[in-house]
N, C-alpha and C positions, 0 to 999 in steps of 0.2 A: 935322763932315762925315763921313758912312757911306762907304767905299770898297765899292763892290762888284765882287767879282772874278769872274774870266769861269773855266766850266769847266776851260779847261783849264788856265790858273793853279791852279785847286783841285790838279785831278790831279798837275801839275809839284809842287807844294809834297808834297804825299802822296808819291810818287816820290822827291824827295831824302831827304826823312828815313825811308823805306824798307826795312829790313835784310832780309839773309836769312831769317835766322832768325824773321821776321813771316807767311813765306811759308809757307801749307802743302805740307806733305812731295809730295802728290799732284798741285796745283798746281805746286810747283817743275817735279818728275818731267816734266811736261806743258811747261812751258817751255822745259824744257834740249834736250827729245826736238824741239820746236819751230824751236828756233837751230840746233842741230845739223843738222836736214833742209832748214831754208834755205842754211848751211854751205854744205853738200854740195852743193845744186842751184847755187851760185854757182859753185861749183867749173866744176861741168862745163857748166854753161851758156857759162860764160867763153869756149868755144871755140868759141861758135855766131859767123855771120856779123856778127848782129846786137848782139851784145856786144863783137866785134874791131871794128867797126865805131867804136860808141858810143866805144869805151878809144882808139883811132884820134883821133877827132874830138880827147877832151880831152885826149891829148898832144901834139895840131899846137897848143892853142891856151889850154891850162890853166897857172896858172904853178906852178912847184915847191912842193912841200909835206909835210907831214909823215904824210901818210895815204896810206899802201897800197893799190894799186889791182890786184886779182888779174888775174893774166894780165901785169904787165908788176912790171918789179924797178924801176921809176920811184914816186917820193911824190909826190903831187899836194895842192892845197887839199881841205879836208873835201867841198866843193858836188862841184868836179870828181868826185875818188874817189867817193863817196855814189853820184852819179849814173852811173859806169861802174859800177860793184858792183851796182847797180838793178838795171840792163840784164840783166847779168850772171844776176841772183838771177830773173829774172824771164824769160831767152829759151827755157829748156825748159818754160813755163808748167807744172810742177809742185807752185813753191812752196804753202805753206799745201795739201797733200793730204791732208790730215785734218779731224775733224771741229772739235780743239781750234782751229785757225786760222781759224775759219768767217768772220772779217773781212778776210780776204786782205789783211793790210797786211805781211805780213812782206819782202816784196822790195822792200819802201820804208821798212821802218821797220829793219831790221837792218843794211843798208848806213849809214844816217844816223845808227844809233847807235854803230856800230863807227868811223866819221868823227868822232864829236863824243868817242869814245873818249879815241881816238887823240891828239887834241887838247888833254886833259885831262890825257893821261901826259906829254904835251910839251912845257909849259908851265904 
């Protein structure tokens, strides 16, 4: 029997066995410059209404965990944190302002990978 695997199994398998050093220098460059300016807009987004809002919501109703959720010295589960960190990465609509992030997924994919981190160092 042939298994056929669905893209993003391909991708995920390519991803784990992955190194740095596979990556090119200029591509890295572009990446780091990437995380870094998502970073940053979490940072300061965190204090918009709509992110004290969201962090609000999943601390009346998230239960404790081991992922960091900025703006609050509270760890939540991965889903909970992921999704305040979103909010967060995503309430000064700045994220991805460049041309390398032209698929705007960094304020949903940097939050959920910093939660699936997280989870990884913990366990």
């Amino acid at each position: 029997m042939t298994m056929t695997i669905s893209g993003t199994q391909r991708l995920a398998r390519w991803l784990v066995i992955l190194t740095p050093a596979a990556i090119p220098a200029p591509v890295l460059r572009v990446g780091v410059r990437c995380l870094v300016d998502t970073l940053g807009i979490m940072l300061a987004g965190a204090t918009t209404r709509s992110a004290t809002s969201a962090r609000q919501v999943v601390l009346d109703i998230a239960a404790p965990g081991d992922v960091a959720v900025v703006g609050s010295p509270r760890r939540l589960t991965a889903s909970a944190a992921a999704f305040a960190n979103g909010v967060a990465a995503h309430a000064l609509d700045f994220d991805d302002n460049c041309n390398a992030g032209f698929v705007h997924g960094s304020a949903v994919i940097i939050p959920a990978a910093l939660a699936a981190q997280s989870l990884k160092e913990c366990g």
